[in-house]
N, C-alpha and C positions, 0 to 999 in steps of 0.2 A: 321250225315248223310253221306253214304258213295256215292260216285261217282266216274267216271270214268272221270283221266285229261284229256284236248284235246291234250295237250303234255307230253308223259312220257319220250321218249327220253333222258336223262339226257346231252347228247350232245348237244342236240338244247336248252333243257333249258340253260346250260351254253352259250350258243350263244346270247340266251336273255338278260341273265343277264347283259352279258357285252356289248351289244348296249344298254340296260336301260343305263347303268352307262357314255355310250358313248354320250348320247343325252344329259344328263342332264349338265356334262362337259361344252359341245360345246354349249349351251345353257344360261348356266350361263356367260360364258365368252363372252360371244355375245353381241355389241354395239345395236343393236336392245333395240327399248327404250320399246318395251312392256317386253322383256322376264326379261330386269333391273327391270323394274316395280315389273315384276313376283316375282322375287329373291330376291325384297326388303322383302317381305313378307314370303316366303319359302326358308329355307335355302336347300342350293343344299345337303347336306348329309342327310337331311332328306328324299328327296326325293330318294333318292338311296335306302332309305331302306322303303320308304312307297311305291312306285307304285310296286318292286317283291311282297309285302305285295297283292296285289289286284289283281295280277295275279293268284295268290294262293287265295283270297279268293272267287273268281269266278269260280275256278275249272280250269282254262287256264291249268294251272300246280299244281304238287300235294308237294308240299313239304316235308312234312313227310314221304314221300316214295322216294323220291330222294335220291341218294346216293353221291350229291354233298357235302353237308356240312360235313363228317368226314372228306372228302378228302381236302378238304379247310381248316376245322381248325387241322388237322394233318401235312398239308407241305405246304399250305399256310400263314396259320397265324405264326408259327417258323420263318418262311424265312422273311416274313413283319417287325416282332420283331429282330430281326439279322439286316436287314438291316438299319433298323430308329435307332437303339442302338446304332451301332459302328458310328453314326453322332452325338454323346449323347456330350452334354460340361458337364462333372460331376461334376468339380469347380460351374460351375453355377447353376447347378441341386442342387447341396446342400446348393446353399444361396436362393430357395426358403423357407428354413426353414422348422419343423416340426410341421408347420400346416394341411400338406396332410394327416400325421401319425394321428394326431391327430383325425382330420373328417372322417378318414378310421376307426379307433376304435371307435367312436362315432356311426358311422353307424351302427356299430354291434350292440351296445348298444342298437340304436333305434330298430334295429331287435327283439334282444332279450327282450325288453319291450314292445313294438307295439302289437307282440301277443299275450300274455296274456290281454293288455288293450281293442284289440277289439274280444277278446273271450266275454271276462267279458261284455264287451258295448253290445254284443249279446243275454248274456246269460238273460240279461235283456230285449232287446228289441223284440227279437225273438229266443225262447231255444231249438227251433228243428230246425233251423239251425246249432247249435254247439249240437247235439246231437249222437246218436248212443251209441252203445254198443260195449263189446270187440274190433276186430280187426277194427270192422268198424267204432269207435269212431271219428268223427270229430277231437276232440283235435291230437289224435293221426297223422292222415292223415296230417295235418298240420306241425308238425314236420320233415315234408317233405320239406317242402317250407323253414321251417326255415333252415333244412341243405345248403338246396340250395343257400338262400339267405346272409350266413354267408360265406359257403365255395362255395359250386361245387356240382357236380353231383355226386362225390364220397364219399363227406360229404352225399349227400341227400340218397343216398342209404344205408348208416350206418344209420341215421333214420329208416328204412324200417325194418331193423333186431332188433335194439335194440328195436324201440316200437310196433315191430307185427304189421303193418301195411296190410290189405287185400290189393292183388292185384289191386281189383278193385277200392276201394279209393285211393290207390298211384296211379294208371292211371290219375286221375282225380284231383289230388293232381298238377301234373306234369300240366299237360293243365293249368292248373289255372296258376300254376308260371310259362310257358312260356308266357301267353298272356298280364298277369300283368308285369312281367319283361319287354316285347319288348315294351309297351304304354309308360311305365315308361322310357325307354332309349326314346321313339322320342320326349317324354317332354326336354329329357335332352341335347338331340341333337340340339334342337330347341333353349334351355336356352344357350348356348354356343353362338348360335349367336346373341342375344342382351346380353350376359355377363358384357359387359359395365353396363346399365342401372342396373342390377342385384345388381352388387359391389358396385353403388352407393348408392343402397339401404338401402345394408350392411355392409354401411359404412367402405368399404373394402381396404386395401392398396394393389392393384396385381401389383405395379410397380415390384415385383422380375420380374413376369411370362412375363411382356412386355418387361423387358432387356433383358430376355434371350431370345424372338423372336426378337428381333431388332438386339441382337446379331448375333443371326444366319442368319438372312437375311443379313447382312452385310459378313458375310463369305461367302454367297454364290454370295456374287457381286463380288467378288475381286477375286476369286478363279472358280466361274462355267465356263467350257468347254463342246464346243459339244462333244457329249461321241463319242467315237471310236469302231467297233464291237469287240478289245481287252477289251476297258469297260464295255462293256456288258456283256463281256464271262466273265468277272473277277468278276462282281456284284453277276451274276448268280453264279459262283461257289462259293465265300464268301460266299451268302446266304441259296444258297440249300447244298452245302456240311457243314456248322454249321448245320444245320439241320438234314443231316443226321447224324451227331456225335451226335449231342441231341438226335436222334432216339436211336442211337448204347448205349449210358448211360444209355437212360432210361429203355431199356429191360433188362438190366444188373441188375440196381438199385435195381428198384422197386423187381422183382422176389427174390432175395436174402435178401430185406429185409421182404418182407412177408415170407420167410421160417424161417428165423432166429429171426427174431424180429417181430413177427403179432400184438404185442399188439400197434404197431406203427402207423397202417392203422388209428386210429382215428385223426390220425394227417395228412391223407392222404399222408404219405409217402409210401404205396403199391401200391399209385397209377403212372401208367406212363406217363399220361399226366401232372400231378404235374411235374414230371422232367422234361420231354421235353422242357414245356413252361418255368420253373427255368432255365438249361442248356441253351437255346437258348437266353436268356436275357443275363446270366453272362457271359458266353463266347462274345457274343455283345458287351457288356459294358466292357471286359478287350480290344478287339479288337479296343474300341474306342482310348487308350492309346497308340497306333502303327499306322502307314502308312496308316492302311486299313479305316480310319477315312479319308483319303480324295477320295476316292470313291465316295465320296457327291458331291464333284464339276462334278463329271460326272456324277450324276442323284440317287445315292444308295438310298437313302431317299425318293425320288421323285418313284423312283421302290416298295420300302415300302410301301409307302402309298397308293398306286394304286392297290396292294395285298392286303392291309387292306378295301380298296373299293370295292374290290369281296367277302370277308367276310360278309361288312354290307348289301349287295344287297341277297347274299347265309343266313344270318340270316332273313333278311325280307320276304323272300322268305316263311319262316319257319313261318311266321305268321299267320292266320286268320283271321279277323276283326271282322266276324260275329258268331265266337267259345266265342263269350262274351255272349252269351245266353244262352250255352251250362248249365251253373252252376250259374244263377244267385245271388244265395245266398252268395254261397261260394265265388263266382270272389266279391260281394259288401264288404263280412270280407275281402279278401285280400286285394282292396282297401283300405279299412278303415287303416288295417295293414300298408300299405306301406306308408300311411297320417301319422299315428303318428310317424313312422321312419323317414320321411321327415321334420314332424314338429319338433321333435327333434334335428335334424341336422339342422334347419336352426335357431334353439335358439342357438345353440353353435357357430353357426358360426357369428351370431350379436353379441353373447357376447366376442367373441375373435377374432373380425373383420377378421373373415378369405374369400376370395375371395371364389366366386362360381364357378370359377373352382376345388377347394380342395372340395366344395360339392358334385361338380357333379358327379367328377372321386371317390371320397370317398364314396358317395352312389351307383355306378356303381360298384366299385371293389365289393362291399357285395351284391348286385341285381343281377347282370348280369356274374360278375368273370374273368376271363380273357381271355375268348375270345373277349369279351367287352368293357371290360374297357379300353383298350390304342385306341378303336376306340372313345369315348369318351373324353379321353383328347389328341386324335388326331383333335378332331373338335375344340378346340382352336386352338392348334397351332403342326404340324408333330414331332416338338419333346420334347413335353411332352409326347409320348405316353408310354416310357418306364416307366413314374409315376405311370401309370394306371397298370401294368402288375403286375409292383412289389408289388403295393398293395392288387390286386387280387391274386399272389402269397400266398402272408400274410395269406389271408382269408382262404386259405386251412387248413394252420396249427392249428387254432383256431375254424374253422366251425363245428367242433362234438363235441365238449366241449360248446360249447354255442347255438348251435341248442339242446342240452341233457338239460340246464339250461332252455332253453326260454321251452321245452316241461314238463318238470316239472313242472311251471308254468301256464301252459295250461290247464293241469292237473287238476293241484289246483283253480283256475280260475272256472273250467265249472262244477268241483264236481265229475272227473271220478274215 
C-alpha cells in the first residue's frame, strides 16, 4: 500500500535517526533502576535498529525512498571499517582460530541446502506456493535470495540474468529477503547479548574472544587521553581520506576488470562496492601495524562504532514490520529456508564446539553481507567487527557459484 511519509525530508530524518540513537545511549547508561530494568531485558543495539524500524512501519518516515542509506553505507560504513581496523591486534585476531572460516562456509552450505529442503517441504505441503511457470517460476525467483544470502546484491542480480527471472517476482523476491534478513539480524543482535548462556549451551570454549576484549580494554586503560580537536581532525582524515582512496581504486578496479576480464563479474569482481569495502579493510588492517593504531587512545574506534550506529538505525529505518503480510507464503518458505540454514549451523557448531559468536557473524556474513556483518560482531565486542567484513568479503567471491548450485536444485526439487 502506498502512502505519503509525514517526514520526507531526509535532513530531519537523519536528525531522528541520531536522537533515536541519542536516547537509547543515554538511557542505557543511566543509573535510573527502571531503565536498568529496562536493558536487562533489551539490548540497547537492538533497539537502535528496532524503534527506526516503526517509524517506517507507521509511515512517520518512508525508508525506501530515503536517500540516506547509499550515502551511509558508501562513506559511512568505509570510514567505521578504517577506523575499528587500524585498532585491530591481528596477533590476537588469529589466535581466535579457524572456526569463524569454518561457520562462515557452513553457512553457505546451509544456504545452499536449506532451499531446496524447503521447496521440497512445500512442494509437498502446499505446491502452488512453489509454483508458476517460465519467468515466473517460484524456484527461479528464489535464486534471488539465494544470491543474496550467499554473496550481495551483486551476486543477487546475476541470479536475475542467468535464471530469467520477471521483473515482477524479483521485486518481490527482494522484499521477502530484506524483511527475512533484518528479523534474522535482531534475533542475532539479541543472541550476542546473552552469548554467554548460548556458549554454554554449546558447550563452547570463547575464552580466545574474552582475551582479546580484555586485551583491549586493558590498552585502552593505560593509553586512552581526552582527544584533542588535532585528534579529531586526524581521526577524520585517516578515516574519510582511506575512504576516499578505497573510492579512487574501486572506480578504477572494478571498470577495467569488466572490460577486460567480464567473465569475472560472477565472482563479483565488476563489482565496486566489492572493492571499496575489501580496500578500506586492508589498507585498515595494514594501518594497524603503524602509529595510526594509537589513534584509539583518543577515541578512533569509539568514532567507528558510533558510524556503525547510524548504519544499524539507517538499515532499520529500511524495515517494515507489517510488509510480513505482503507475501505470506513466500516470507513462511523463506523462514522455513533460513531454519534449516540455522539449524545446520548450529549442529556444526555443537559438534566442533565453536562459540556463537562464530555463528552469529558467520550466519550474518551469508544473510545480511557486509554491511552487516561487522555490526554484528560489533555487538560482542567493537573489535571483532573487522571479522564480520572480511567474511562477508568472502561471500562475494563464492555467492554465484553457489546461489547457480542451490538454483539447480530448486529446480530439481519442485519438477521445473
Amino acid at each position: 500500500m502506498q502512502y505519503l511519509a509525514i517526514i520526507s525530508n531526509d535532513a530531519v530524518v537523519f536528525g531522528l535517526l541520531v536522537s533515536i540513537l541519542a536516547f537509547v545511549f543515554v538511557t542505557s547508561s543511566s543509573n535510573h533502576k527502571g531503565w536498568n530494568r529496562f536493558y536487562q531485558f533489551v539490548p540497547s543495539l537492538l533497539l537502535c535498529y528496532f524503534l527506526p524500524s516503526l517509524f517506517n512501519s507507521f509511515g512517520i518516515i518512508d525508508g525506501e525512498k530515503s536517500g540516506l542509506y547509499p550515502v551511509i553505507r558508501d562513506y559511512l560504513l568505509p570510514t567505521s571499517l578504517v577506523l575499528l581496523t587500524i585498532t585491530v591486534d591481528i596477533p590476537s585476531i588469529k589466535k581466535l582460530g579457524g572456526k569463524a572460516l569454518i561457520m562462515f562456509l557452513v553457512g553457505s552450505l546451509g544456504v545452499m541446502i536449506g532451499g531446496p529442503l524447503a521447496v521440497w517441504l512445500f512442494t509437498i505441503i502446499d505446491p502452488q506456493a512453489v509454483g508458476g511457470e517460465g519467468p515466473d517460476a517460484v524456484w527461479r525467483g528464489l535464486t534471488a535470495i539465494a544470491g543474496s544470502w550467499i554473496g550481495g546484491g551483486a551476486n543477487q542480480a546475476a541470479m536475475k540474468e542467468i535464471f530469467g527471472i520477471s521483473d515482477q517476482l524479483f521485486s518481490a523476491m527482494i522484499a521477502i529477503d530484506v524483511i527475512t534478513a533484518y528479523v534474522w539480524m535482531a534475533f542475532l543482535l539479541y543472541g550476542a547479548s546473552i552469548a554467554p548462556k548460548l556458549d554454554a549451551k554449546l558447550k563452547a570454549d570463547a575464552s580466545a574472544i574474552e582475551t582479546l576484549r580484555k586485551k583491549m580494554e586493558q590498552y585502552h586503560q593505560h593509553g586512552d587521553r581526552i582527544p584533542s580537536l588535532a585528534d579529531l581532525t586526524l581521526i577524520a582524515g585517516v578515516g574519510f581520506g582511506v575512504t576516499g582512496l578505497a573510492h579512487f581504486i574501486a572506480d578504477n578496479i572494478a571498470p577495467a576488470i569488466e572490460l577486460h576480464a567480464p567473465q569475472l563479474a560472477q565472482f563479483s569482481l565488476t563489482s565496486k562496492f566489492f572493492w571499496l569495502i575489501l580496500m578500506a579493510t586492508l589498507i585498515g588492517l595494514m594501518l594497524s601495524f603503524t602509529k595510526a593504531r594509537d589513534l584509539d587512545h583518543a577515541g578512533a574506534s569509539k568514532t567507528g562504532t558510533l558510524l556503525l550506529y547510524v548504519l544499524v538505525a539507517t538499515l532499520g529505518m529500511k524495515m517494515n514490520i507489517f510488509a510480513i503480510f505482503d507475501h505470506p507464503k513466500l516470507l513462511l518458505l523463506a523462514f522455513t529456508w533460513l531454519a534449516f540454514h540455522i539449524l545446520i549451523m548450529l549442529l556444526v557448531a555443537k559438534l566442533i564446539k565453536a562459540p556463537f559468536f562464530f555463528v552469529a557473524v558467520g550466519s550474518q556474513a551469508n544473510i545480511g553481507g557486509p554491511a552487516s556483518a561487522p555490526i554484528v560482531a560489533a555487538a560482542f565486542s567493537p573489535v571483532l567487527a573487522p571479522v564480520g567484513v572480511l567474511l562477508a568479503v568472502l561471500g562475494y567471491a563464492i555467492g554465484t557459484g553457489g546461489a547457480y548450485v542451490c538454483g539447480l536444485l530448486m529446480q530439481w526439487v519442485s519438477g521445473g
